[in-house]
Structures are given as structure tokens and as C-alpha cells.
C-alpha positions in Angstrom: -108.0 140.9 39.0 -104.7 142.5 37.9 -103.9 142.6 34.1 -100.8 142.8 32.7 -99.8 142.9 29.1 -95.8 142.8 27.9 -94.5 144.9 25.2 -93.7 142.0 23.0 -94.2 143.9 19.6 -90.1 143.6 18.6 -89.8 141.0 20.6 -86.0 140.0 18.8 -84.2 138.8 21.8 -85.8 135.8 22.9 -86.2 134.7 19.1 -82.7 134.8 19.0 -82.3 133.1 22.0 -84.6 130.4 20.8 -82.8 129.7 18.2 -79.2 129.2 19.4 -80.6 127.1 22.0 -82.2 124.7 19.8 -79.3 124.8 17.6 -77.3 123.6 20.5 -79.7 120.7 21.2 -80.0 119.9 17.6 -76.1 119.9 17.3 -75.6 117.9 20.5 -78.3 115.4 19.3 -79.7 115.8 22.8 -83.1 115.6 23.7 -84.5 118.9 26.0 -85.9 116.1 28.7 -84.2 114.7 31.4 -81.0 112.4 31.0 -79.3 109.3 33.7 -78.3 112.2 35.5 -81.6 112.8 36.6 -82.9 109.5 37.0 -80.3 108.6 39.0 -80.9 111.3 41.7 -84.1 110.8 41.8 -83.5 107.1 42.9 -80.9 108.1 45.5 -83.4 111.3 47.1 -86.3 109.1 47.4 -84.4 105.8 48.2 -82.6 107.8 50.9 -85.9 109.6 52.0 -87.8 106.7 52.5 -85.2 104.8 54.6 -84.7 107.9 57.2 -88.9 108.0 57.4 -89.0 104.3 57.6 -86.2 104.5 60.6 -87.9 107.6 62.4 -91.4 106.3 62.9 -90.2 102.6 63.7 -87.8 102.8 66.8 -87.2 105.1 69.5 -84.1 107.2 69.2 -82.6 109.7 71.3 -83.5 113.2 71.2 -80.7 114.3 69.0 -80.8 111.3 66.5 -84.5 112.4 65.7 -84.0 116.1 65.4 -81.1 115.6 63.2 -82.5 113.1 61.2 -85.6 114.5 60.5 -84.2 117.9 59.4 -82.0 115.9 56.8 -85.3 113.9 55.6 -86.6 117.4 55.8 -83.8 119.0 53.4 -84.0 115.8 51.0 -87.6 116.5 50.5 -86.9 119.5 49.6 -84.5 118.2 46.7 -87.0 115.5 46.0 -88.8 119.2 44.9 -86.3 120.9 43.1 -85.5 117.6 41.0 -88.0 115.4 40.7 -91.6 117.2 41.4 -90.3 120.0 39.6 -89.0 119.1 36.0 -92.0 116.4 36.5 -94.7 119.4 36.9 -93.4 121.4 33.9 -92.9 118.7 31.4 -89.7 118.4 31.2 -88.3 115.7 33.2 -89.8 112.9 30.5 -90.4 113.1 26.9 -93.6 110.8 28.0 -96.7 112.7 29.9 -98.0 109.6 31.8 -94.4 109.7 33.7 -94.4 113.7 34.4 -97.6 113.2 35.7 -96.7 110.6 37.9 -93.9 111.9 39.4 -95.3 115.4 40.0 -97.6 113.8 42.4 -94.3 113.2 44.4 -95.7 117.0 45.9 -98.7 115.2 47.0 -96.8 112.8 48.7 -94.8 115.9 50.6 -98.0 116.6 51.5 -98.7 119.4 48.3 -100.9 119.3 45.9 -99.4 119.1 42.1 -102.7 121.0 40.6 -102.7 123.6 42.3 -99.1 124.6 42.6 -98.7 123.9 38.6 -101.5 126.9 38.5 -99.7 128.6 41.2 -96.4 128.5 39.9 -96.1 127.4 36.0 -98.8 129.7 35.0 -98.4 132.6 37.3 -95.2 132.9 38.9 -93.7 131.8 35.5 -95.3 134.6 33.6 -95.5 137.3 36.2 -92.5 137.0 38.4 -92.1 139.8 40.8 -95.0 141.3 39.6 -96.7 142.0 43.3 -100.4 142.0 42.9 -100.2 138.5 40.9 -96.9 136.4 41.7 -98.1 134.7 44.8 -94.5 134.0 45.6 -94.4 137.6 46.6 -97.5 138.2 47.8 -98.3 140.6 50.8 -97.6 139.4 54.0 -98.7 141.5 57.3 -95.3 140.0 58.5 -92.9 140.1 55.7 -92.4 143.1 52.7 -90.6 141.7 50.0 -91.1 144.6 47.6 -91.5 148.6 47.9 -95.1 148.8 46.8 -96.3 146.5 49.7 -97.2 148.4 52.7 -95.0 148.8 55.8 -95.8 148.5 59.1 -93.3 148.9 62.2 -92.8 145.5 62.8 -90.7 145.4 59.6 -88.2 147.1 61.1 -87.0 143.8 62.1 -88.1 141.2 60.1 -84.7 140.6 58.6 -84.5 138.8 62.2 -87.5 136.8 62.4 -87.8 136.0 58.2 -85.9 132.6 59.4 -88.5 131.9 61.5 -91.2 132.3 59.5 -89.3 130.4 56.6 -88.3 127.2 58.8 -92.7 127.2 59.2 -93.6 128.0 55.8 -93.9 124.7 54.5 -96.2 123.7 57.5 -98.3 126.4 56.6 -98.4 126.1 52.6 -99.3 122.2 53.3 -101.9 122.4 56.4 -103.7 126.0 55.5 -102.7 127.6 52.1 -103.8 124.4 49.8 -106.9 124.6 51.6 -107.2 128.0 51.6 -106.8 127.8 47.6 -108.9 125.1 47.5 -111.9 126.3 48.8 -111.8 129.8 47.1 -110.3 128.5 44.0 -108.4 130.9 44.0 -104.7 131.6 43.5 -104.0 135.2 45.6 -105.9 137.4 43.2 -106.0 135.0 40.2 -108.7 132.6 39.5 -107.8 128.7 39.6 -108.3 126.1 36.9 -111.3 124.6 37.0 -110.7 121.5 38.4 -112.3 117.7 37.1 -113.4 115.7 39.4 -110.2 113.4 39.6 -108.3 116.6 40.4 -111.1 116.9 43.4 -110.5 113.3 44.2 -106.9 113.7 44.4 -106.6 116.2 46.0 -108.4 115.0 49.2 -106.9 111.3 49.0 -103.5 112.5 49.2 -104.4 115.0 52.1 -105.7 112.5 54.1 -102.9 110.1 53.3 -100.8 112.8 54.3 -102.4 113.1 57.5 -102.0 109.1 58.2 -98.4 108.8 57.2 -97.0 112.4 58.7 -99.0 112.1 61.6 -101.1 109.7 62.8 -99.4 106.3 61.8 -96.1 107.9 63.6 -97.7 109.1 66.9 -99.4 105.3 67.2 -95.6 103.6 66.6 -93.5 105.7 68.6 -95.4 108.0 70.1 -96.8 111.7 70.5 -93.6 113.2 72.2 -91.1 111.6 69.5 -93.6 112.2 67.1 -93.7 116.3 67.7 -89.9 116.3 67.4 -89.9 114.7 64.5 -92.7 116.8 62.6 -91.5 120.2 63.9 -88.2 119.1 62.6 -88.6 117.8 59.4 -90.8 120.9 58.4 -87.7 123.2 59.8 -85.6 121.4 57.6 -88.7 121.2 54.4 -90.0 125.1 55.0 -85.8 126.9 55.1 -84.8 124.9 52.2 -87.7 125.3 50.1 -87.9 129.1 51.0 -84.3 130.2 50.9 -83.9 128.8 47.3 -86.7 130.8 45.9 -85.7 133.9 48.1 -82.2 133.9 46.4 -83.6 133.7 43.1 -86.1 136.3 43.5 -85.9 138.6 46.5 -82.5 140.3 46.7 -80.7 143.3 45.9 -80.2 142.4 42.1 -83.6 141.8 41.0 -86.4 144.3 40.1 -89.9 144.1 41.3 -93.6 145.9 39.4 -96.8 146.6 41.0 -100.1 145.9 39.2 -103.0 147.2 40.9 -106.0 145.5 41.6 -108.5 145.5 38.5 -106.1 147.5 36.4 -104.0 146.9 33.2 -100.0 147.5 33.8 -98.1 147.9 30.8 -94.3 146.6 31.2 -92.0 148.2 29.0 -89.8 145.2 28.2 -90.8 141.6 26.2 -91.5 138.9 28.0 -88.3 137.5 28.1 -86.1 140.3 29.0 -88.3 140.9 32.2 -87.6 137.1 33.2 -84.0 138.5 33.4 -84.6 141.2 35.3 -87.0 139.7 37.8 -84.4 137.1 38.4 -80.9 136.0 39.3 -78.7 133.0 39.3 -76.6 132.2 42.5 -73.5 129.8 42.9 -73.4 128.5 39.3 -69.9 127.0 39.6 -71.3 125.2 42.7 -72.2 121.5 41.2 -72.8 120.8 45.0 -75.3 123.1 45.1 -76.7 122.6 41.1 -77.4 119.0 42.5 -79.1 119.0 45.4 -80.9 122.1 44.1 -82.4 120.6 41.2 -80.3 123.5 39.0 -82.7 126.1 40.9 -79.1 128.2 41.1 -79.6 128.8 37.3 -83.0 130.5 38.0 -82.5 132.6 34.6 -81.9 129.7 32.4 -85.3 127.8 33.7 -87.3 131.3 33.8 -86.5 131.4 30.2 -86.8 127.7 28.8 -89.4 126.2 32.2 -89.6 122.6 29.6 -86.2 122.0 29.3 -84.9 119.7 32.4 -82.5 121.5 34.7 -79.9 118.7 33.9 -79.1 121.4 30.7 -78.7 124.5 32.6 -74.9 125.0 33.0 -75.2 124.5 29.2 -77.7 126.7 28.3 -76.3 129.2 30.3 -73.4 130.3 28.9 -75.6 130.9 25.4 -77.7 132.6 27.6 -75.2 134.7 29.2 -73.6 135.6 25.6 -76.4 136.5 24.0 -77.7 139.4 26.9 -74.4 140.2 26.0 -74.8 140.4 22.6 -78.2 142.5 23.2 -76.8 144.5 25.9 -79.3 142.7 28.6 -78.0 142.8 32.3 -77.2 139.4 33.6 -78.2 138.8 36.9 -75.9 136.2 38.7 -74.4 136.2 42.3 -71.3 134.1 42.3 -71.5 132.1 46.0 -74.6 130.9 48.1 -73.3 132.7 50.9 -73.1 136.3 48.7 -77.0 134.9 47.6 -78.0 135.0 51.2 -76.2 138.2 52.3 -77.8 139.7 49.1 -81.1 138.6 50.4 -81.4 139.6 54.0 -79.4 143.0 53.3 -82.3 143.5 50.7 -85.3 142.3 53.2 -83.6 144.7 55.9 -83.7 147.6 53.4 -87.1 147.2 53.0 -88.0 146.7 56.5 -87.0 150.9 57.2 -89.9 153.2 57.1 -90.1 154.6 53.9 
């Protein structure tokens, strides 16, 4: 496997950093977990959720009330992500373990599987991002480059016009291939997986198999295969472009940097830990609080590279001591100030790389 070791000798930003943050916590008297805020969307996303499922697989609808439907329950799972299953997975959505546990299994329920993507994400993505050869987020594709050291192949001349395509599928094949594919080589792209206990086993192939029964067969034997098909393919359109495009315009456009590690070698990365968090990464639509909702506070992609345990509920905060102090350290700032500039970033960005070098 790839190595890669940070230079983290005078490593004075982040302790800086560190300390205004807790300052501000400690000042506020505010705890670094989630608040009523976030309770209270997590009620309405999975009240909401399980109302359109309920509704979908218990009458027959017309053709355009199940498409449309089921790419809003699609989207709202997708939020049930970015809020819930994702401040639950890193710790910080409860000061109490037994309910972060918990509620990260809301990925199993998506049909996910919470041990693996806390490997696949907390550990590595976390601590490598953009690093190809080790973020599996960016790993190579033979149908998308996301990064100049990935090779290119003609049919990346136009992959800025099929990426959508591939992104509205993504989450049908993270959930029916990629677990299992991780699974079974234990395995996360070139990194070893956690050696898992046998509840983790357990788990794991429970909630697939519920999975199975609630996605798929209980719906086809209550309304059928035909309504069925349209409401799968639908709700993973809506699931697989929300899920992707948020990470994309965090990670994969014009602002952000990218390092190759090769295969069984040590890279060396000049800056701290910290400071290649900011470069890896950029905010989008910050003054957005539509978007900061629904997105769990994903838009502030800097703020939770650099404090992953404190609930996204404080990013707007944090961000501004953030944003002061890589000015203070003269530390670019990544930050895109609409979704739509995010988006126009991103393709321009996976066009560029689609042109033979």
C-alpha cells in the first residue's frame, strides 16, 4: 500500500486554530455535539421519509406521482446522510456513544453499511483527501478522471456529458456491488479494512438482506414489478446525484489541489496536516441556510475537514474563526460563493481533465 507521511514538525497553525475554537465553545458554554437544531431535522427527514416509502409501496399511483415521489424520498435520504448518519458515524451528533452508534446504522437502513464507510471515509478520506492512490472518493475510474495523475483514455473527452449519468447510478452501485466488493477483500481501494468482530459480520449481512426485503421484494409483492422498477430506478436517481454532487463540489473542482502516492511508496507532503485539509478542499454556498440544512452543513466542507467531531450544526460558527485565522497565517481559503458557481466549477474542472494531455 501507499504511505504518506505529513510534514507536521512546526505544525503552529492548526494549534492555533485549536485553540480559538475551543475558546469559542468554552465562551459560548456550548457543547461540540449536536443541539435541537439537529434533532429536530432528523425527526422531520425520517418522519417525512418513511411516510413517502409507506405511500409508494402501498397504492398504485400514476406514473408521474411515483417517479416524482420517489426521487424526493430519494433526495431526503440523501439528507438523512448528510445529517443524521453522518455527525452519528464521526461522533459528533451525541455526547453519548450508544446513540451515535445507533443512528449511524440509519446507512444500513439506506442500504450501506456504517463499518465500512466509517473505514472508508473517517479514516481515509478524512486523513488523505485528494490524495489519489488512497482517498477512495477519488479513486481511478476507467470512466471518470478526477485528477491529472489518473490515466486518460479517449472516452474522457466527454465525460463532462455522461458524469450525470454515472452519478444518478452511483448509489445503486456503492450499495449492490462496492460493499460487497469491500467486503469480501476487506479491503478499502488499496488500504486494508478493520478487522471486523463478528457482530460487525452479523450486521452487515442482516441489514443487506433486510435491504433486499424492504427495497425490493416487499414492494414488487404489494404493487407490483412494473411500479416497483420505477420506483427503485428513481429513488436511486434522486439517492446516487445528491449524494455525489455534494462531495464533487467539495472536492473535485477547479479550486482544490490533488497528490499522487504511488503504489508501495512513501510520499512526503510538504504542508501539516491541517493546511492540506484546506487545500484539498472548498466550501460552497455558505450564506445558503437552504442549502446548510438539507446538506447537513456539507457546504462548509473546510470547517468539518478540520474539526470531523464537532456537529455540523456549528459550522457557520466555526467558520468565520476559521476563515480569520488562514488569514492570519496567510493560508488560501477555499470557498465558492453559490451552488450554481460549485457546479460550474466542477464540470469545467472534469472537462479540463477529460482533454488528452
Amino acid at each position: 500500500m501507499s504511505k504518506v507521511i505529513f510534514n507536521n514538525k512546526n505544525a503552529v497553525f492548526f494549534q492555533s486554530l485549536k485553540m480559538a475554537t475551543d475558546r469559542y465553545f468554552k465562551e459560548k458554554e456550548l457543547k461540540k455535539t449536536g443541539t435541537w437544531g439537529l434533532y429536530s431535522k432528523t425527526i422531520i427527514l425520517i418522519a417525512v421519509a418513511i411516510t413517502l416509502y409507506v405511500l409508494l409501496i402501498s397504492f398504485t399511483l400514476p406514473v408521474a406521482a411515483v417517479i416524482s415521489m420517489a426521487l424526493v424520498l430519494g433526495f431526503l435520504s440523501a439528507c438523512i446522510g448528510f445529517n443524521v448518519m453522518h455527525d452519528a458515524n464521526h461522533g459528533s451528533y451525541s455526547s453519548k456513544s450508544w446513540v451515535n452508534d445507533m443512528l449511524g446504522l440509519t446507512l444500513n437502513a439506506l442500504g450501506g453499511n456504517s463499518f465500512i464507510w466509517r473505514h472508508k471515509h473517517n479514516i481515509i478520506h478524512h486523513t488523505y483527501p485528494n490524495v489519489d492512490g488512497i482517498d477512495d472518493d477519488i479513486a481511478k475510474s476507467p470512466f471518470i478522471r478526477m485528477c491529472s495523475s489518473q490515466q486518460w483514455v479517449p472516452m474522457h473527452r466527454i465525460q463532462h456529458i455522461y458524469t450525470p449519468l454515472l452519478y444518478a447510478i452511483s448509489s445503486m452501485i456503492w450499495i449492490l456491488f462496492q460493499d460487497f466488493e469491500k467486503y469480501f477483500r476487506q479491503k478499502v481501494h488499496n488500504t486494508e479494512l478493520q478487522k471486523m468482530k463478528t457482530s460487525d459480520h452479523i450486521v452487515f449481512w442482516i441489514s443487506k438482506v433486510l435491504y433486499l426485503f424492504f427495497y425490493i421484494a416487499l414492494p414488487i409483492i404489494l404493487i407490483g414489478w412494473q411500479q416497483w422498477l420505477m420506483f427503485f430506478l428513481s429513488l436511486h436517481i434522486g439517492l446516487g446525484f445528491t449524494l455525489a454532487i455534494v462531495f464533487q463540489l467539495a472536492h473535485v473542482v477547479e479550486e482544490t489541489e490533488f497528490t499522487f502516492a504511488p503504489l508501495n511508496e512513501t510520499t512526503q507532503i510538504e504542508n501539516e496536516w491541517a493546511i492540506h485539509q484546506l487545500k484539498t478542499t472548498s466550501n460552497f454556498s455558505p450564506n445558503n441556510k437552504l442549502v446548510s440544512w438539507f446538506a447537513g452543513g456539507l457546504n462548509y466542507q473546510i470547517e468539518h475537514h478540520l474539526f470531523p467531531r464537532i456537529s455540523h450544526i456549528h459550522y457557520p460558527a466555526l467558520s468565520k474563526i476559521v476563515k480569520s485565522k488562514c488569514e492570519e497565517f496567510n493560508i488560501p481559503y477555499n470557498c465558492i460563493p453559490s451552488f450554481n458557481g460549485a457546479v460550474q466549477s466542477h464540470f469545467r474542472f472534469i472537462k479540463l481533465l477529460g482533454r488528452k494531455p
